[in-house]
LOZAFI-708169 format. One record per residue (C-alpha): x, y, z; residue in one letter. Coordinates in pm, whole numbers. Layout:
// LOZAFI-708169
+--------+--------+--------+---+
|      x |      y |      z | r |
+--------+--------+--------+---+
|      X |      Y |      Z | a |
...
+--------+--------+--------+---+
This chain:
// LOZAFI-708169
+--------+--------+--------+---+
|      x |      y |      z | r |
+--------+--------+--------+---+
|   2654 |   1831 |  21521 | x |
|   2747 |   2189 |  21435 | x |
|   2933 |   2426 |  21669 | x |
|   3093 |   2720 |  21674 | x |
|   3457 |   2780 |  21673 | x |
|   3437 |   2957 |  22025 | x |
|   3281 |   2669 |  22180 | x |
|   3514 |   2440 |  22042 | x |
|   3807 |   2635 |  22186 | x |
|   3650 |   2626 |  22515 | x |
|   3618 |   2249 |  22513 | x |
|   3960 |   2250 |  22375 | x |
|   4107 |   2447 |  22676 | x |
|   3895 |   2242 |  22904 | x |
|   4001 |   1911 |  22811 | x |
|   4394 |   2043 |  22814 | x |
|   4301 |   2057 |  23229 | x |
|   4273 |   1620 |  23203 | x |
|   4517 |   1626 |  22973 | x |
|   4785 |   1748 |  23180 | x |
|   4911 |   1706 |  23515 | x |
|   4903 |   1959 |  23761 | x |
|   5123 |   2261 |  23711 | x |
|   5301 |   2374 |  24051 | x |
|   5449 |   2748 |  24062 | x |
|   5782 |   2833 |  23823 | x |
|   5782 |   2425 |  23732 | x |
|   5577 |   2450 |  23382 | x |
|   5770 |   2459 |  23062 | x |
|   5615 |   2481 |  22679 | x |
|   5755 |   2102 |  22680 | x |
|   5452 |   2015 |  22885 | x |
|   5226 |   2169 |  22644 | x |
|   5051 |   1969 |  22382 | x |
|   4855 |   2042 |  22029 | x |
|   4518 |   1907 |  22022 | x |
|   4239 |   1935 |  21782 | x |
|   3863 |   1922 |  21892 | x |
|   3650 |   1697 |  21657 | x |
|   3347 |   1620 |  21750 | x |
|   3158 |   1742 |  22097 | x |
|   2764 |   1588 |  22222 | x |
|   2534 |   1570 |  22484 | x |
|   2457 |   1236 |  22701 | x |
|   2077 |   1212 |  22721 | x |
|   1824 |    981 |  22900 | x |
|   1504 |   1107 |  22766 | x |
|   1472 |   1492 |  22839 | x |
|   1769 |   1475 |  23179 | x |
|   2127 |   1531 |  23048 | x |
|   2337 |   1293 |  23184 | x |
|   2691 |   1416 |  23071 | x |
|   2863 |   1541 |  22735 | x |
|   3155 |   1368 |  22548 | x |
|   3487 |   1510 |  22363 | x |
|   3635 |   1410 |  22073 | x |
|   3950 |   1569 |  21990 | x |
|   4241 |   1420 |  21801 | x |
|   4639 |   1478 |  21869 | x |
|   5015 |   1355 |  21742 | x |
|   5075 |   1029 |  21928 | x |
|   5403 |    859 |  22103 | x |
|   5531 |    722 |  21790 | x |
|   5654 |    906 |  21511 | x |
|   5380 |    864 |  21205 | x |
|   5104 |    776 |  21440 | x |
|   4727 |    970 |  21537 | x |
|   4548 |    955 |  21847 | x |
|   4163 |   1020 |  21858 | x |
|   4059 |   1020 |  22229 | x |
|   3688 |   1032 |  22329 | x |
|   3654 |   1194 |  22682 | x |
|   3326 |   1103 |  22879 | x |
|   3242 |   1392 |  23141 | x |
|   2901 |   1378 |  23366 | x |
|   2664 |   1720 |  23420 | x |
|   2895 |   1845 |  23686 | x |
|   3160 |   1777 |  23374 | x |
|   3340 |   1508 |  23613 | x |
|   3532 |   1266 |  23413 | x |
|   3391 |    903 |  23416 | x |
|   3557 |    743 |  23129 | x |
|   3807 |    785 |  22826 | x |
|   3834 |    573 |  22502 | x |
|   4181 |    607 |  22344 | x |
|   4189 |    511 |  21922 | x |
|   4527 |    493 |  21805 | x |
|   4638 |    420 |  21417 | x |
|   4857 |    616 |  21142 | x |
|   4848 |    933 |  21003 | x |
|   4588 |    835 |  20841 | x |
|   4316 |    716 |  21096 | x |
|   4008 |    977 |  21105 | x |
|   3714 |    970 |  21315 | x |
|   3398 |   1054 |  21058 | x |
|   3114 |   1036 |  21230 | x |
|   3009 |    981 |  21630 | x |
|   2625 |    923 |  21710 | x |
|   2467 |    856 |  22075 | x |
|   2107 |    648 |  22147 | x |
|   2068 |    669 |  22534 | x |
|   2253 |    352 |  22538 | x |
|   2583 |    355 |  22364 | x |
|   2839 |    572 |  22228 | x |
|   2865 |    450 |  21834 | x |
|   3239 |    597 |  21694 | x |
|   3290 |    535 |  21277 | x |
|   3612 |    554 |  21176 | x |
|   3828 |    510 |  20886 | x |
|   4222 |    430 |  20798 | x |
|   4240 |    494 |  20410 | x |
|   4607 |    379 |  20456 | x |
|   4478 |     55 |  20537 | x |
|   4159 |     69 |  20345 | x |
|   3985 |      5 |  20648 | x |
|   3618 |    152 |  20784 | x |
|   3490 |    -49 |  21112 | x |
|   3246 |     87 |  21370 | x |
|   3342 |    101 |  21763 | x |
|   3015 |     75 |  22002 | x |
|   3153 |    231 |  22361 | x |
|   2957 |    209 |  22697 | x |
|   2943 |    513 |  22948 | x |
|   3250 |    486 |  23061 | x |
|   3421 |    440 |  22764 | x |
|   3471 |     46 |  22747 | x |
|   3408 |   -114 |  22408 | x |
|   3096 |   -328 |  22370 | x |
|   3100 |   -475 |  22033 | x |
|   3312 |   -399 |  21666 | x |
|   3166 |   -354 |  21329 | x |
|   3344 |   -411 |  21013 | x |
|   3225 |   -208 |  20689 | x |
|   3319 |   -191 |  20354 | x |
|   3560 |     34 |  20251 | x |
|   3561 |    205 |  19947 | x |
|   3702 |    504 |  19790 | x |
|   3393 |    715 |  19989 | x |
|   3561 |    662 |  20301 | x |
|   3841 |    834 |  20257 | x |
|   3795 |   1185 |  20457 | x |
|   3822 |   1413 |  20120 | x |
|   3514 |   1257 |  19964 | x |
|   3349 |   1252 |  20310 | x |
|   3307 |   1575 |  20402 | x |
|   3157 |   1643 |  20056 | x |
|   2881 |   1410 |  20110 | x |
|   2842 |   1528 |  20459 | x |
|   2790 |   1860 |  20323 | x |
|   2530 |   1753 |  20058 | x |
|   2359 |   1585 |  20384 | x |
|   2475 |   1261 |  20372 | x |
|   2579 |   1199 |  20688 | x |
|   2745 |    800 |  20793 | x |
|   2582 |    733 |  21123 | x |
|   2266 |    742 |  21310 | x |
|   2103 |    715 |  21648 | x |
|   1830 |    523 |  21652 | x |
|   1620 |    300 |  21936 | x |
|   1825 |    -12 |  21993 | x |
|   2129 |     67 |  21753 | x |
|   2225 |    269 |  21522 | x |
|   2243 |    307 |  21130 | x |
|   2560 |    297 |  20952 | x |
|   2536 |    449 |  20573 | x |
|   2806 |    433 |  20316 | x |
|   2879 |    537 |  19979 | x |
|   3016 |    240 |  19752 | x |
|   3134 |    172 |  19376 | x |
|   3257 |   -166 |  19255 | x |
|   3603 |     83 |  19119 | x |
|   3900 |    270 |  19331 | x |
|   3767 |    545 |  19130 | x |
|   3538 |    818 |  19255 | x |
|   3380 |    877 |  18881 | x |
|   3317 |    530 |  18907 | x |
|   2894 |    463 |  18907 | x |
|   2774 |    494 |  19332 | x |
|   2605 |    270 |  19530 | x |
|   2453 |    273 |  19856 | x |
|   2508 |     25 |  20171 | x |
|   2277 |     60 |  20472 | x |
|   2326 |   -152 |  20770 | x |
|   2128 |   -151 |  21109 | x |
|   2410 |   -213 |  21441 | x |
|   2220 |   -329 |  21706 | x |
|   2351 |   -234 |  22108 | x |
|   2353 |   -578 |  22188 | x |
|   2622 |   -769 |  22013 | x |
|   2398 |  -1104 |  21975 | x |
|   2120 |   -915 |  21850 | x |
|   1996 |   -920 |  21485 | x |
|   2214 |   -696 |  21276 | x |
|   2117 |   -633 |  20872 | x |
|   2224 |   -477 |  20561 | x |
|   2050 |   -340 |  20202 | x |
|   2231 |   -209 |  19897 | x |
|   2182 |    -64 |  19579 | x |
|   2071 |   -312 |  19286 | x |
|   2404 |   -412 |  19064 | x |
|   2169 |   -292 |  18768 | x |
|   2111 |     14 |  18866 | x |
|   2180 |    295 |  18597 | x |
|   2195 |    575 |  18826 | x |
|   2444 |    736 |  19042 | x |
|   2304 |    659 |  19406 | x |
|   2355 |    717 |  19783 | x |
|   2194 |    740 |  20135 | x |
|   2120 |    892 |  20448 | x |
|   1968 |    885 |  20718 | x |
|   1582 |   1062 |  20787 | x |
|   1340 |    927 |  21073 | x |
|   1323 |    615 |  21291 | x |
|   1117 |    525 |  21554 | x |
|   1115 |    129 |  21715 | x |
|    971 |    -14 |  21401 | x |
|   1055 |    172 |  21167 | x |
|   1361 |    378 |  20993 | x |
|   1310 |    609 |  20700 | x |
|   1619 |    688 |  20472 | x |
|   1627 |    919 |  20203 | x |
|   1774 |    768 |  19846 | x |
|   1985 |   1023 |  19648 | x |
|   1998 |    978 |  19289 | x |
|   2160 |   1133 |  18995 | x |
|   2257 |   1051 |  18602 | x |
|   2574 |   1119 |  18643 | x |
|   2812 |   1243 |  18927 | x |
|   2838 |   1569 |  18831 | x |
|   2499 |   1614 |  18689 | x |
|   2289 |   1901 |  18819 | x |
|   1990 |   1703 |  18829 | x |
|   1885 |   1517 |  19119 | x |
|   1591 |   1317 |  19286 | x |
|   1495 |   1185 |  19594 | x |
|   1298 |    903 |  19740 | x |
|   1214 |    770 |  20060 | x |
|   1320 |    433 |  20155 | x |
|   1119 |    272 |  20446 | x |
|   1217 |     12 |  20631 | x |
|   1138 |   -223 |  20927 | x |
|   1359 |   -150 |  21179 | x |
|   1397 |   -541 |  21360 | x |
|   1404 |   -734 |  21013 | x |
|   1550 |   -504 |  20763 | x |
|   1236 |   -578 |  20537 | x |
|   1187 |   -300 |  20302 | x |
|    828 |   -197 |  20402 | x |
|    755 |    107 |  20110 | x |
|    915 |    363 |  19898 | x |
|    788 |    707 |  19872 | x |
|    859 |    842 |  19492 | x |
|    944 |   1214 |  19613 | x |
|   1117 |   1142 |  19241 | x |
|    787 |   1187 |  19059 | x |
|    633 |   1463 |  19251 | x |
|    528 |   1806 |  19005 | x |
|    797 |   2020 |  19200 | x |
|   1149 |   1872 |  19287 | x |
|   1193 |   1852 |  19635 | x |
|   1519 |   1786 |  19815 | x |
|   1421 |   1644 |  20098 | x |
|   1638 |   1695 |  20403 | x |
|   1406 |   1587 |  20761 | x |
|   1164 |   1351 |  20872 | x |
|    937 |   1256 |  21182 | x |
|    712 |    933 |  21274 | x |
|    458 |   1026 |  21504 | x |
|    200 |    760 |  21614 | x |
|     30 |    729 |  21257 | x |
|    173 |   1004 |  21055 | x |
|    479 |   1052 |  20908 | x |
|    624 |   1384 |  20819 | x |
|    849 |   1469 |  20523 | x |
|   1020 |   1759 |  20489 | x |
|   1284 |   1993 |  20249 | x |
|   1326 |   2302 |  20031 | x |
|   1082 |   2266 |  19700 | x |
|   1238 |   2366 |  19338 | x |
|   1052 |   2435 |  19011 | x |
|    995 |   2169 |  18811 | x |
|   1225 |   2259 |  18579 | x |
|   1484 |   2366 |  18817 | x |
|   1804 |   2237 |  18908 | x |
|   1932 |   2180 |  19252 | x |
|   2247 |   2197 |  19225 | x |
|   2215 |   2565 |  19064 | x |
|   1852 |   2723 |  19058 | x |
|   1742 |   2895 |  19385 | x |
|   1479 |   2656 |  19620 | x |
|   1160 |   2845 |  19609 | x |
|   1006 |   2756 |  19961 | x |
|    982 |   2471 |  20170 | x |
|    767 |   2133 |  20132 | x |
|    581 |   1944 |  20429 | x |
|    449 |   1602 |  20304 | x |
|    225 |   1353 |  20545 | x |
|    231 |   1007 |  20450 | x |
|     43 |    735 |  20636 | x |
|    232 |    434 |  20785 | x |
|    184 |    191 |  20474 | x |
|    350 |    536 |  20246 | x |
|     20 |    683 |  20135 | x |
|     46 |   1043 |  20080 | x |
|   -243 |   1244 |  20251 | x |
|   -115 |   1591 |  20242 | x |
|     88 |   1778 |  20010 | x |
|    244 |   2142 |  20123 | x |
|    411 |   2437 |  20027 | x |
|    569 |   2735 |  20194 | x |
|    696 |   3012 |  19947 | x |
|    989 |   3167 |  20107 | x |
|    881 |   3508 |  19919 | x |
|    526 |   3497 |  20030 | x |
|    613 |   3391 |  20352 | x |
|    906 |   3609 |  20443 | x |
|    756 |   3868 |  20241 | x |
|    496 |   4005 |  20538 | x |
|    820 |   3994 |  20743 | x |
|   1135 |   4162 |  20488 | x |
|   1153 |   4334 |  20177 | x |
|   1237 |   4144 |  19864 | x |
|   1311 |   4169 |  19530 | x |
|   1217 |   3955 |  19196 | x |
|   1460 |   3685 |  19276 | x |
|   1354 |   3591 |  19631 | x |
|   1635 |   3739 |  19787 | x |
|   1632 |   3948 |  20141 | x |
|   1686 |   4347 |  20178 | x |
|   2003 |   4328 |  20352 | x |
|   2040 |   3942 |  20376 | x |
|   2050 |   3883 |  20021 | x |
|   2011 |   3475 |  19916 | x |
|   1901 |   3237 |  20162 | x |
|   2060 |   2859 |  20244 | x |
|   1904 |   2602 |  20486 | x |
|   2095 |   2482 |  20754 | x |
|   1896 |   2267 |  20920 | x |
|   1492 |   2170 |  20904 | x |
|   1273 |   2023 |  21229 | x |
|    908 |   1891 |  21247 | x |
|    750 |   1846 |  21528 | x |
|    545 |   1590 |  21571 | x |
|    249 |   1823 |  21567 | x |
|    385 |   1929 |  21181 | x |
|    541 |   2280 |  21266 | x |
|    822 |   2312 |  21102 | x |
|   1157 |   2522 |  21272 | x |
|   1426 |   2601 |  20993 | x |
|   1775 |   2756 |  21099 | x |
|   1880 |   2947 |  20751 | x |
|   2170 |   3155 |  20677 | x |
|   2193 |   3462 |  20431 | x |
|   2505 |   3496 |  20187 | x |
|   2509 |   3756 |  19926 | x |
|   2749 |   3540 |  19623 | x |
|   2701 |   3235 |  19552 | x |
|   3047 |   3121 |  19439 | x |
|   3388 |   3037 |  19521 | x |
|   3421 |   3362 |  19729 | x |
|   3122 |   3364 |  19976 | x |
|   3054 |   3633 |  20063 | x |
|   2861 |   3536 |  20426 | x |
|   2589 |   3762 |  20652 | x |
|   2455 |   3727 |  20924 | x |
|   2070 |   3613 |  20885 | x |
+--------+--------+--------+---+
């Protein structure tokens, strides 16, 4: 979830007010006053009603060498009703929180230890069941955010659990050949938990993340690339049934005519809706400019039915000025931040202009 520095200052400054006691005139000294860090920040939903919000910030602890991640648990009025304290080394690092009407799901990692583990929490903060994962060099927060910011994020809501993603490799190397690991967590710690990986034969650099899931089924997108620095990538579409962990169908987005990084998904009663930014088919995504965006409807067995394109410069065209390259009059180039179907197949896309793409961005507002 993506917020804004203000916001996050705000939370910051309102958790401080549970954080410490209550000042009385002339008695407050900078002593009392503590350094924390806001991480992560959601909204409690049942359906449509919000129920509450939750905090994640992280802070020095007691002990000299140690980390403190504390998850605050607030209702609509922002009353607290429960607090979930995580403490490790210097090294601990919360990666990825996810919520499913249910449960609180917290991932986190302690490269010191060469641990990764999965903590589901209840409403008020109380743990309900532990996860252990494999760790691997992936884990570590440095090679996290990257694949966060290529879209590959580690955990998922979805009906009755959530979906835990990792990136593996059999070496403590990352140039060492990738792997994926997808596991379903289920709420209820007797329930039927599973796992898939990545073949041992594979010859391709792979990974995974998350798309679509509705109570039958999940839908993960499969990365894939010759090498790990290679500038050509494909995508697939991995479905699979949600209670089992039997893999139902995969889509080969791979061996469409135009390469299509594929970024959002939605199940909807018979239809299922794929959706990202379209390239050439000679392009590269890593470098060339996406020309548009692509819709795709599959059926539930993974036939395609429809097939569709959305030129960014015939579409924003009728709306801004641009030259040969696609880019806007006063924007200049154009990145996707996020992409949402409906279930009706409209499609809302929060982009971002930036007029350099290198390592001085030059960034305007869009």
């Amino acid at each position: 979830m993506k917020n804004s520095s203000i916001l996050q200052t705000l939370f910051g400054i309102f958790l401080l007010a549970f954080l410490l006691p209550p000042a009385t005139a002339q008695k407050r000294s900078f002593g009392d006053l503590e350094t924390v860090v806001m991480t992560s920040t959601g909204i409690i939903k049942s359906g449509d009603e919000v129920k509450g919000y939750y905090f994640l910030h992280h802070r020095k602890g007691d002990k000299r060498g140690e980390m403190e991640y504390v998850l605050q648990l607030v209702d609509q009025n922002l009353e607290p009703v429960g607090k979930k304290t995580f403490k490790g080394n210097n090294s601990l690092s919360v990666t990825s929180v996810a919520y499913n009407g249910d449960l609180l799901a917290v991932r986190l990692v302690d490269p010191e230890e060469e641990k990764s583990w999965v903590q589901l929490l209840d409403g008020e903060g109380k743990s309900v069941d532990r996860t252990t994962l494999s760790y691997t060099i992936y884990d570590h927060p440095q090679y996290a955010e990257s694949m966060t910011s290529q879209g590959y994020f580690p955990l998922a809501a979805v009906p009755g659990g959530f979906m835990s993603y990792s990136t593996t490799t059999a070496k403590k190397s990352a140039m060492s050949k990738t792997g994926y690991e997808i596991r379903f967590i289920p709420n209820d710690p007797e329930g039927k938990s599973w796992k898939l990986s990545s073949n041992e034969d594979r010859e391709e650099f792979e990974a995974a993340g998350f798309l679509a899931a509705d109570e039958n089924i999940v839908l993960s997108f499969v990365g894939r690339r010759d090498g790990l620095m290679s500038r050509a990538m494909y995508f697939d579409v991995l479905a699979v049934d949600l209670q089992t962990g039997k893999e139902l169908f995969t889509y080969r987005a791979s061996e469409m005519e135009n390469t299509v990084w594929l970024t959002d998904a939605t199940v909807s009663g018979d239809r299922i809706l794929l959706g990202g930014q379209y390239f050439g088919p000679d392009d590269k995504m890593i470098k060339d400019r996406p020309q548009g965006l692509a819709l795709i409807e599959l059926d539930r067995s993974g036939k395609e039915k429809k097939e569709s394109y959305l030129s960014y410069e015939q579409s924003l065209g009728k709306h801004f000025e641009m030259d040969s390259k696609g880019r806007v009059e006063g924007i200049g180039n154009l990145m996707l931040h996020g992409l949402h179907i409906t279930p009706d197949g409209s499609v809302v896309a929060a982009m971002e202009g930036f007029t350099t793409f290198n390592k001085l961005v030059t960034i305007k507002d869009a």
